[in-house]
py3Dmol code that shows the C-alpha trace and the ligand (Angstrom):
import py3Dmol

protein = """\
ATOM      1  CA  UNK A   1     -14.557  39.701 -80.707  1.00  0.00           C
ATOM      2  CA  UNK A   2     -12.433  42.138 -83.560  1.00  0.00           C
ATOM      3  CA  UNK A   3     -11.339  44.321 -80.140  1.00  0.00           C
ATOM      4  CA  UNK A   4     -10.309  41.228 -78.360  1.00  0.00           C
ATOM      5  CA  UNK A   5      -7.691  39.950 -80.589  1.00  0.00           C
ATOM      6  CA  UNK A   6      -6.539  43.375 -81.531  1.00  0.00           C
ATOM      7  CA  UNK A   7      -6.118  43.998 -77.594  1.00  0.00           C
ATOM      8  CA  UNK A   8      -3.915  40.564 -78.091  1.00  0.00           C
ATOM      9  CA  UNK A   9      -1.604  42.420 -80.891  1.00  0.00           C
ATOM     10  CA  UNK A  10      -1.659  45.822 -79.107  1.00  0.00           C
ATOM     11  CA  UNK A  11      -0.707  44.035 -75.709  1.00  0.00           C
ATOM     12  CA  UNK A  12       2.851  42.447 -77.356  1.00  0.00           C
ATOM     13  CA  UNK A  13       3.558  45.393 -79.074  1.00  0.00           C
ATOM     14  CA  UNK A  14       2.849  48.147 -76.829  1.00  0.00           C
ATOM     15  CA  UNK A  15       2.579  46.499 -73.492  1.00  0.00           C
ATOM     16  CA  UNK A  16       4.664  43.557 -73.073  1.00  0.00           C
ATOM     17  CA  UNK A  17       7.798  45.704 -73.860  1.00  0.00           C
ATOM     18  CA  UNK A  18       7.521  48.011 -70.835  1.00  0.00           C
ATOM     19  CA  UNK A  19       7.000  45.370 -68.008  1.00  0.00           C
ATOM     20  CA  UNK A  20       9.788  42.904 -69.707  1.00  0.00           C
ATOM     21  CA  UNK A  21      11.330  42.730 -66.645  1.00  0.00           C
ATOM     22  CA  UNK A  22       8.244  41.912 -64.250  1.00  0.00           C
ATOM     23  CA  UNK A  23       7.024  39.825 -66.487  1.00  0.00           C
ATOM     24  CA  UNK A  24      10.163  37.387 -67.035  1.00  0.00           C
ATOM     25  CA  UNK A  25      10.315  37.311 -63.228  1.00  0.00           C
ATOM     26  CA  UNK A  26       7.291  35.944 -63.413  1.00  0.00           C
ATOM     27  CA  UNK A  27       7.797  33.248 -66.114  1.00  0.00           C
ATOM     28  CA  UNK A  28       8.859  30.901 -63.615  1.00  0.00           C
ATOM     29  CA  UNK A  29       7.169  31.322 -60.377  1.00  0.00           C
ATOM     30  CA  UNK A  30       4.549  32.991 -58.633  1.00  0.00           C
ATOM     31  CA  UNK A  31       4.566  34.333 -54.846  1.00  0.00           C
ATOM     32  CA  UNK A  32       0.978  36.360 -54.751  1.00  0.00           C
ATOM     33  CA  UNK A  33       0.394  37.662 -51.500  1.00  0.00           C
ATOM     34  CA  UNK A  34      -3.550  37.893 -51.934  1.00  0.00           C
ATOM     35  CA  UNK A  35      -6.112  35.323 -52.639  1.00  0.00           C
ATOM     36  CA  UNK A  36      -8.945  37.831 -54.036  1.00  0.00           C
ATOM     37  CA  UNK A  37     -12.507  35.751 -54.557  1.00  0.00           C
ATOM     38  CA  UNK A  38     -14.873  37.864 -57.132  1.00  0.00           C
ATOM     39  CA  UNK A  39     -17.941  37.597 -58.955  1.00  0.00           C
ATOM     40  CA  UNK A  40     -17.616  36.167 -62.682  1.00  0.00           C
ATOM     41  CA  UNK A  41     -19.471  39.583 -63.644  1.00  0.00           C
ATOM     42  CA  UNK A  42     -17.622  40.993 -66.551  1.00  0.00           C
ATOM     43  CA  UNK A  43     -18.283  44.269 -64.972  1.00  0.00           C
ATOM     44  CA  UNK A  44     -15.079  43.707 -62.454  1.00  0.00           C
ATOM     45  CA  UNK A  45     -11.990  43.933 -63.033  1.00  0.00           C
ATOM     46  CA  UNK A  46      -9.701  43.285 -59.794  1.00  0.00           C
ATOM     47  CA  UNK A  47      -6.399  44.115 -60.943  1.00  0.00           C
ATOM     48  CA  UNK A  48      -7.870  47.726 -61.990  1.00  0.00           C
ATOM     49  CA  UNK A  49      -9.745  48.154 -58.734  1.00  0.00           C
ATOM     50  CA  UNK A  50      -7.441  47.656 -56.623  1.00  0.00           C
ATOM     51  CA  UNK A  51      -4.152  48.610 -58.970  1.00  0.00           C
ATOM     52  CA  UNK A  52      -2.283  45.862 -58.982  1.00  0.00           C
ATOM     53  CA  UNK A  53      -0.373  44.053 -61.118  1.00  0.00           C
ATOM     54  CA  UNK A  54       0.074  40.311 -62.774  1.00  0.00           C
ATOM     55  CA  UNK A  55       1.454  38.305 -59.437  1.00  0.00           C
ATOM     56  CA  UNK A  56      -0.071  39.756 -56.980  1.00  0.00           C
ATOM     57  CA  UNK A  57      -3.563  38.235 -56.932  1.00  0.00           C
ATOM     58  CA  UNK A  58      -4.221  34.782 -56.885  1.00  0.00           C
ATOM     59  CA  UNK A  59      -8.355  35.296 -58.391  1.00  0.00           C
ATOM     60  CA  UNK A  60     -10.901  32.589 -58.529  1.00  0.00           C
ATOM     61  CA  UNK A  61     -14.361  33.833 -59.846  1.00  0.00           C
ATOM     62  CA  UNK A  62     -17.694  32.107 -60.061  1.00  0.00           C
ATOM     63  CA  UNK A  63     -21.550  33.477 -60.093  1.00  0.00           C
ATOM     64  CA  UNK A  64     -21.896  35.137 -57.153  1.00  0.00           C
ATOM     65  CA  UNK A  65     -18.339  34.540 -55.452  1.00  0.00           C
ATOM     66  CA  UNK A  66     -19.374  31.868 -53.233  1.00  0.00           C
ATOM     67  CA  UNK A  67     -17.549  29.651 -51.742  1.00  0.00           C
ATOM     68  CA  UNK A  68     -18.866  26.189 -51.278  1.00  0.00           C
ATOM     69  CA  UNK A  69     -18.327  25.045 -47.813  1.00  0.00           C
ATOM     70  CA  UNK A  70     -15.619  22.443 -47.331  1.00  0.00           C
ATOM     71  CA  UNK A  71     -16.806  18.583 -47.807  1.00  0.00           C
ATOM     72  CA  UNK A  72     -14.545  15.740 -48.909  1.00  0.00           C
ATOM     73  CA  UNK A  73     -15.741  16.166 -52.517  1.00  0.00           C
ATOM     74  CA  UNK A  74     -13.464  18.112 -54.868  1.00  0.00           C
ATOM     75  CA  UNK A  75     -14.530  20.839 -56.227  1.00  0.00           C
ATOM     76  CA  UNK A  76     -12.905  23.700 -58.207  1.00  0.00           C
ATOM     77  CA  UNK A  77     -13.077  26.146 -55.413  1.00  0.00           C
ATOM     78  CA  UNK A  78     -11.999  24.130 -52.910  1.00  0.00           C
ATOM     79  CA  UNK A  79      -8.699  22.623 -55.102  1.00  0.00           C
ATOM     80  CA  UNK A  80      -7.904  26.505 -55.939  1.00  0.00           C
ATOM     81  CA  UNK A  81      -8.273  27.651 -52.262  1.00  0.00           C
ATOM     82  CA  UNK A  82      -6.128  24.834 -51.007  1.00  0.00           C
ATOM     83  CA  UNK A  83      -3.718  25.485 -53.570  1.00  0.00           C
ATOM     84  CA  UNK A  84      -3.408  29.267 -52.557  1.00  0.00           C
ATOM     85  CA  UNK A  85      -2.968  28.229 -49.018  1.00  0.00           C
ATOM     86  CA  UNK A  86      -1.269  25.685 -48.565  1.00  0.00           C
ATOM     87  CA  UNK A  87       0.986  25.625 -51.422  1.00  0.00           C
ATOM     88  CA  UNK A  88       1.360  29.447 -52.459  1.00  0.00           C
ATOM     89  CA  UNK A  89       1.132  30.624 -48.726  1.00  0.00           C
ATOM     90  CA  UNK A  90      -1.423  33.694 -49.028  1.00  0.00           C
ATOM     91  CA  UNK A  91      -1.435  36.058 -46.141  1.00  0.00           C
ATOM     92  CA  UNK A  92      -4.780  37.835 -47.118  1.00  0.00           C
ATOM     93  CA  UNK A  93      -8.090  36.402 -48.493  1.00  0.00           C
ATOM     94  CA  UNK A  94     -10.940  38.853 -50.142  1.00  0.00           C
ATOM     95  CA  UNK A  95     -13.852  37.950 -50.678  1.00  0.00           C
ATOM     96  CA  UNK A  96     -15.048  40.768 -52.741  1.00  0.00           C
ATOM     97  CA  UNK A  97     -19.196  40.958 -53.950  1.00  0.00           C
ATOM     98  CA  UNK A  98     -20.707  43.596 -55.595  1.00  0.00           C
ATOM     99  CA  UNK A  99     -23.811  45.806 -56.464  1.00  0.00           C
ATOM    100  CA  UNK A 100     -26.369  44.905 -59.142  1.00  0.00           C
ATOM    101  CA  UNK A 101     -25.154  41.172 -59.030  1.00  0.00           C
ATOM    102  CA  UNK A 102     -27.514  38.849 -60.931  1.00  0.00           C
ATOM    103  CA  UNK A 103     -26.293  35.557 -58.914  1.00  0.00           C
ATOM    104  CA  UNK A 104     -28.105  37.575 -55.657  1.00  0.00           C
ATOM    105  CA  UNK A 105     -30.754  38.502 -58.174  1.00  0.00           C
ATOM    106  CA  UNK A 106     -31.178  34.594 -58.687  1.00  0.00           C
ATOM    107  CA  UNK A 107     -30.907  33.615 -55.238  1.00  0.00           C
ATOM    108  CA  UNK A 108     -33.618  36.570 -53.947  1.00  0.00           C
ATOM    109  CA  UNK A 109     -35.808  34.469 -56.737  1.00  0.00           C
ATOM    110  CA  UNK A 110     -34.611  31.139 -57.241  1.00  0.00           C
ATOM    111  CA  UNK A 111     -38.217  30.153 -59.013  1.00  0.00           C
ATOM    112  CA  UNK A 112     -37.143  32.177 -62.262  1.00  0.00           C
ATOM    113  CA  UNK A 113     -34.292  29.833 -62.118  1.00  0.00           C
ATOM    114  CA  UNK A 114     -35.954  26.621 -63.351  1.00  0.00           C
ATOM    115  CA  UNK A 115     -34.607  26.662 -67.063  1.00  0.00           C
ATOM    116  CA  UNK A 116     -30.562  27.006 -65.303  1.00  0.00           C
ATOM    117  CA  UNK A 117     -30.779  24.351 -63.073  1.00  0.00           C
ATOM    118  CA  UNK A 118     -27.012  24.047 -62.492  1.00  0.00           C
ATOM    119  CA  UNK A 119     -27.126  28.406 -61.618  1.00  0.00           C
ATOM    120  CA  UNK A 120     -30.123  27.369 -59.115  1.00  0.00           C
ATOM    121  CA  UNK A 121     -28.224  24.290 -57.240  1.00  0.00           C
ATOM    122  CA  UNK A 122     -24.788  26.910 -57.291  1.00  0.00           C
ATOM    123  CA  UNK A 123     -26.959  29.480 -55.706  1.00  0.00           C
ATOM    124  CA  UNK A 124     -28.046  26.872 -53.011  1.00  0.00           C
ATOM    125  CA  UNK A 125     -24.572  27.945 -51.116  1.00  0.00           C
ATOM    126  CA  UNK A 126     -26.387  31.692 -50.732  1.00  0.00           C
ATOM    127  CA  UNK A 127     -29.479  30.413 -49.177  1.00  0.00           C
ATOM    128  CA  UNK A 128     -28.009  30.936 -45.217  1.00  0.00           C
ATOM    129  CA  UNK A 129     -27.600  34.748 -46.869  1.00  0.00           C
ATOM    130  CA  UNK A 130     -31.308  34.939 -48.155  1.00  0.00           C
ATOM    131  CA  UNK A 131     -32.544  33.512 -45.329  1.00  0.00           C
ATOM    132  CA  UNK A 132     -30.918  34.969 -42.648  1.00  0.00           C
ATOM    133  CA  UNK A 133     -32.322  38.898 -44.436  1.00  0.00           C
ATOM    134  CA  UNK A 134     -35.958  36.931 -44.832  1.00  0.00           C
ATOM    135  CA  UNK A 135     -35.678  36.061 -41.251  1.00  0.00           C
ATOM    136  CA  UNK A 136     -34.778  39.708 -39.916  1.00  0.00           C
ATOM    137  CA  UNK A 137     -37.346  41.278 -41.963  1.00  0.00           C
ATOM    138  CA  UNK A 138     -40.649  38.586 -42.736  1.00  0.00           C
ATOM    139  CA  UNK A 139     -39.699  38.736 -46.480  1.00  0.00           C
ATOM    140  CA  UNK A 140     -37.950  38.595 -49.245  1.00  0.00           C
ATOM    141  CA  UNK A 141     -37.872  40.720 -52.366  1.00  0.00           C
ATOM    142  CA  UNK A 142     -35.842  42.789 -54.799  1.00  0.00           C
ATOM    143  CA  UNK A 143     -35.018  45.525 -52.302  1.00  0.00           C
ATOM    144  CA  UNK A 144     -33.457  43.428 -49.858  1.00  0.00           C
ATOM    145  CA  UNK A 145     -30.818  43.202 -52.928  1.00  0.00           C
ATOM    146  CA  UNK A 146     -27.747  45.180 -51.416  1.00  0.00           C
ATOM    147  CA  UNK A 147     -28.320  43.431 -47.744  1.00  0.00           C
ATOM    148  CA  UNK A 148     -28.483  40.077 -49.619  1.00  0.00           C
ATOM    149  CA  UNK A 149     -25.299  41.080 -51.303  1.00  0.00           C
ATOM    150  CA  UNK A 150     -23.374  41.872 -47.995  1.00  0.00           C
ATOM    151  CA  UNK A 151     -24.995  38.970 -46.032  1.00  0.00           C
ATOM    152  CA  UNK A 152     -23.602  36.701 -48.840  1.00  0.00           C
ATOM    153  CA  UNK A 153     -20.429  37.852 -48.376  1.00  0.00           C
ATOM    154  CA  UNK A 154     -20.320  37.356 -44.655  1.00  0.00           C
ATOM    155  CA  UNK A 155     -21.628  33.515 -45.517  1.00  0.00           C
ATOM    156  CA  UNK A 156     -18.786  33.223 -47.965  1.00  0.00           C
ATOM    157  CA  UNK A 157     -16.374  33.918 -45.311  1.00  0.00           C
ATOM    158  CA  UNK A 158     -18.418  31.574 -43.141  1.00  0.00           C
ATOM    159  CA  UNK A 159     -17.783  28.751 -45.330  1.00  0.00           C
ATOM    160  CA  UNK A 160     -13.895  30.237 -46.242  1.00  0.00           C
ATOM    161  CA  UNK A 161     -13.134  29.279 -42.635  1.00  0.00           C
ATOM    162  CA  UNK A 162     -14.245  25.567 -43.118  1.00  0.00           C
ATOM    163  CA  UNK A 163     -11.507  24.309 -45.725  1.00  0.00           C
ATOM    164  CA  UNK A 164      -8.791  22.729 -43.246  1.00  0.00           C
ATOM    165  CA  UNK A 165      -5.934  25.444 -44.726  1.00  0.00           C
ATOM    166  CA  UNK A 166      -7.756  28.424 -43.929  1.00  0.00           C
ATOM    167  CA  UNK A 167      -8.824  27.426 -40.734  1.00  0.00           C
ATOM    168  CA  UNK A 168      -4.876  26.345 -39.950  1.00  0.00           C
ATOM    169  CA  UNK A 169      -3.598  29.440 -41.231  1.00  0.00           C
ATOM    170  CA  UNK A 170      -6.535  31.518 -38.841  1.00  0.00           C
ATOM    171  CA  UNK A 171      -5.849  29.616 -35.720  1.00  0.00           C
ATOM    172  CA  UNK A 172      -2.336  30.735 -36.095  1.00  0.00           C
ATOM    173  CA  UNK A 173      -2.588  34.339 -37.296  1.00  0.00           C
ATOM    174  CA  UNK A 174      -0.668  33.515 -40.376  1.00  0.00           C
ATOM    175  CA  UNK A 175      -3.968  34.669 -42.657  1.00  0.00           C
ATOM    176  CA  UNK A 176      -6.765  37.517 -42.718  1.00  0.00           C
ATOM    177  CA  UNK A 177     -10.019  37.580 -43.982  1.00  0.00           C
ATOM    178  CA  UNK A 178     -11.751  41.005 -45.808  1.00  0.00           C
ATOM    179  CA  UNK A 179     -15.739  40.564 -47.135  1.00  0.00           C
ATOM    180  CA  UNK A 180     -15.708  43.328 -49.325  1.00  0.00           C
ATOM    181  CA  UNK A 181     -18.293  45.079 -51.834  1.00  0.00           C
ATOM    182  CA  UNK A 182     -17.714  46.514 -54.871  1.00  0.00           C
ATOM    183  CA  UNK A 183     -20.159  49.643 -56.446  1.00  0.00           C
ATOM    184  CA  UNK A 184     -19.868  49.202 -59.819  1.00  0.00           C
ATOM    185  CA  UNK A 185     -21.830  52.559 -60.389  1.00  0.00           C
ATOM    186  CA  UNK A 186     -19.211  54.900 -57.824  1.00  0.00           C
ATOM    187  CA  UNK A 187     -15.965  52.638 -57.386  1.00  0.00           C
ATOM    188  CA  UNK A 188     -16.733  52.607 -53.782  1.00  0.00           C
ATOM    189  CA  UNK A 189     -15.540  50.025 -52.116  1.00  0.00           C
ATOM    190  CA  UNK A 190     -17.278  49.182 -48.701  1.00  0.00           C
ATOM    191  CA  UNK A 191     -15.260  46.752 -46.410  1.00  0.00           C
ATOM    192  CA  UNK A 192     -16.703  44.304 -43.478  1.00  0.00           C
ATOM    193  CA  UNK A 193     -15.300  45.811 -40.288  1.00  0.00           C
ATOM    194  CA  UNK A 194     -15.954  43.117 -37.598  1.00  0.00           C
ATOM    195  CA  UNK A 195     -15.827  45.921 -33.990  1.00  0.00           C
ATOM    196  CA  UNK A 196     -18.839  47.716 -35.507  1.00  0.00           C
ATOM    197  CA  UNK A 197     -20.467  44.371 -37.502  1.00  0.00           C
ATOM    198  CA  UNK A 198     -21.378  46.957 -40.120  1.00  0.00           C
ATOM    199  CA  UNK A 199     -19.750  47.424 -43.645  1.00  0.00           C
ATOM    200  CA  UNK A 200     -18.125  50.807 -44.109  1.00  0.00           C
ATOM    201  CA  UNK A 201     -15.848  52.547 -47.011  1.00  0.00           C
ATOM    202  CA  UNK A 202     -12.290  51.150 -47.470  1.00  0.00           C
ATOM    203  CA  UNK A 203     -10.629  53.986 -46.809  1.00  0.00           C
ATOM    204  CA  UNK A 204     -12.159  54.803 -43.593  1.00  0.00           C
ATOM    205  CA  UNK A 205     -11.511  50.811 -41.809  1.00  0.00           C
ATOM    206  CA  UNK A 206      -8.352  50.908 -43.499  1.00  0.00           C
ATOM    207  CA  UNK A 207      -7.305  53.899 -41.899  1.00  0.00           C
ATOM    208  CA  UNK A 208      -8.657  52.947 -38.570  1.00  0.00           C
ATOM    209  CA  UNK A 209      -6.358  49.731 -38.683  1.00  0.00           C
ATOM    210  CA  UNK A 210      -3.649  51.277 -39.906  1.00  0.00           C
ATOM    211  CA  UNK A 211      -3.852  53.734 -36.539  1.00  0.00           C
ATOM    212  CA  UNK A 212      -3.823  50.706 -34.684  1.00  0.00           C
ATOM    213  CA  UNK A 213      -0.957  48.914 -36.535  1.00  0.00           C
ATOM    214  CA  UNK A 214       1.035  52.704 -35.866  1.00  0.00           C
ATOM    215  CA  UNK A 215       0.128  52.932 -31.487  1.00  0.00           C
ATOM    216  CA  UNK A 216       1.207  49.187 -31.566  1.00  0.00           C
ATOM    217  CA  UNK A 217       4.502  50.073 -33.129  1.00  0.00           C
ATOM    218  CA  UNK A 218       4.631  53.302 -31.038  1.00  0.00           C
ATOM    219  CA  UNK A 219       3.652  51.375 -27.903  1.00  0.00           C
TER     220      UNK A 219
END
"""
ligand_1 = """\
1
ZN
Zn -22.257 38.997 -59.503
"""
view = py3Dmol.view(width=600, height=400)
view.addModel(protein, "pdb")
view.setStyle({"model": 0}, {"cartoon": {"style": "trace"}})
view.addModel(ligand_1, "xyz")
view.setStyle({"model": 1}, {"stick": {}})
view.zoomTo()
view.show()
């Protein structure tokens, strides 16, 4: 914990100073333009993957970024993604997995899960993911791990489209939905591209839709 509350000291001293400006700005109002949904894994950092800064991600995080699918109970997910919505007006939603995640882990094997019984009713929202890779293979196991992990994310943004504010702001173009996954291991970042149903590195889609964005313009 020592490196912690250092970090705290060497943050005000060395930090703070050089983003005064950004960071007064920000004192009284925020106007992100992403809502970025991660794992809790301490292993990912968003701001640093995707270089950003304080402001411009609105982040929720829970075991294996799920989102549960809308219902008229309140839950913490669904309060934060209305907020984001409806009341800060994101443009872009992420939903943004990743490799070696233990949540997938626990829903691949939800019998070693008896002794977390709140981490094995979570992972319940994954179970459309583990059973839609049981179904298109005849099993389950460890090495269906990175499918899992991608199939989740597709189920995530499944359920993303059910809250009433995401599924206004989709119906009238105002937001976009990425499925992502993160490598921990190589930085890559794969991204869901919805023509070829497959998930393929950032840079790559990113490009392609950036072409298109450019002959529209040109058109
Ligand atoms: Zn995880």
């Amino acid at each position: 914990m020592d490196h912690v509350i250092s970090g705290v000291a060497r943050f005000q001293q060395d930090i703070f100073p050089n983003k005064k400006d950004r960071f007064k700005k920000l004192a009284t109002g925020q106007n992100p333009e992403v809502l970025f949904i991660t794992c809790a894994d301490s292993r990912i950092d968003p701001n640093l993957v995707t270089q950003t800064e304080p402001g411009d991600l609105f982040i929720c995080r829970n075991a294996g970024n799920i989102v549960p699918p809308h219902s008229n109970q309140t839950g913490s997910m669904t309060a934060s993604i209305e907020f984001a919505v409806a009341a800060l007006g994101v443009s872009h939603i992420v939903i943004c997995g990743h490799t070696d995640c233990g949540a997938i882990k626990g829903a691949i094997n939800p019998e070693n899960l008896d002794s977390l019984p709140h981490v094995k009713e979570w992972l319940g929202h994954c179970r459309s993911a583990t059973e839609t890779v049981r179904e298109r293979h005849g099993h389950l196991d460890k090495d269906n791990l990175a499918e899992v992990t991608c199939e989740n994310v597709l189920q995530q943004l499944q359920h993303l489209r059910t809250h009433p504010a995401v599924a206004a702001g989709l119906a009238n173009k105002r937001i976009t939905l990425h499925g992502w996954v993160y490598d921990i291991g190589t930085g890559q970042v794969l991204c869901y591209n919805e023509k070829t149903e497959g998930f393929e590195p950032m840079d790559e889609q990113y490009k392609a839709l950036f072409a298109d964005v450019q002959s529209v313009k040109e058109a």
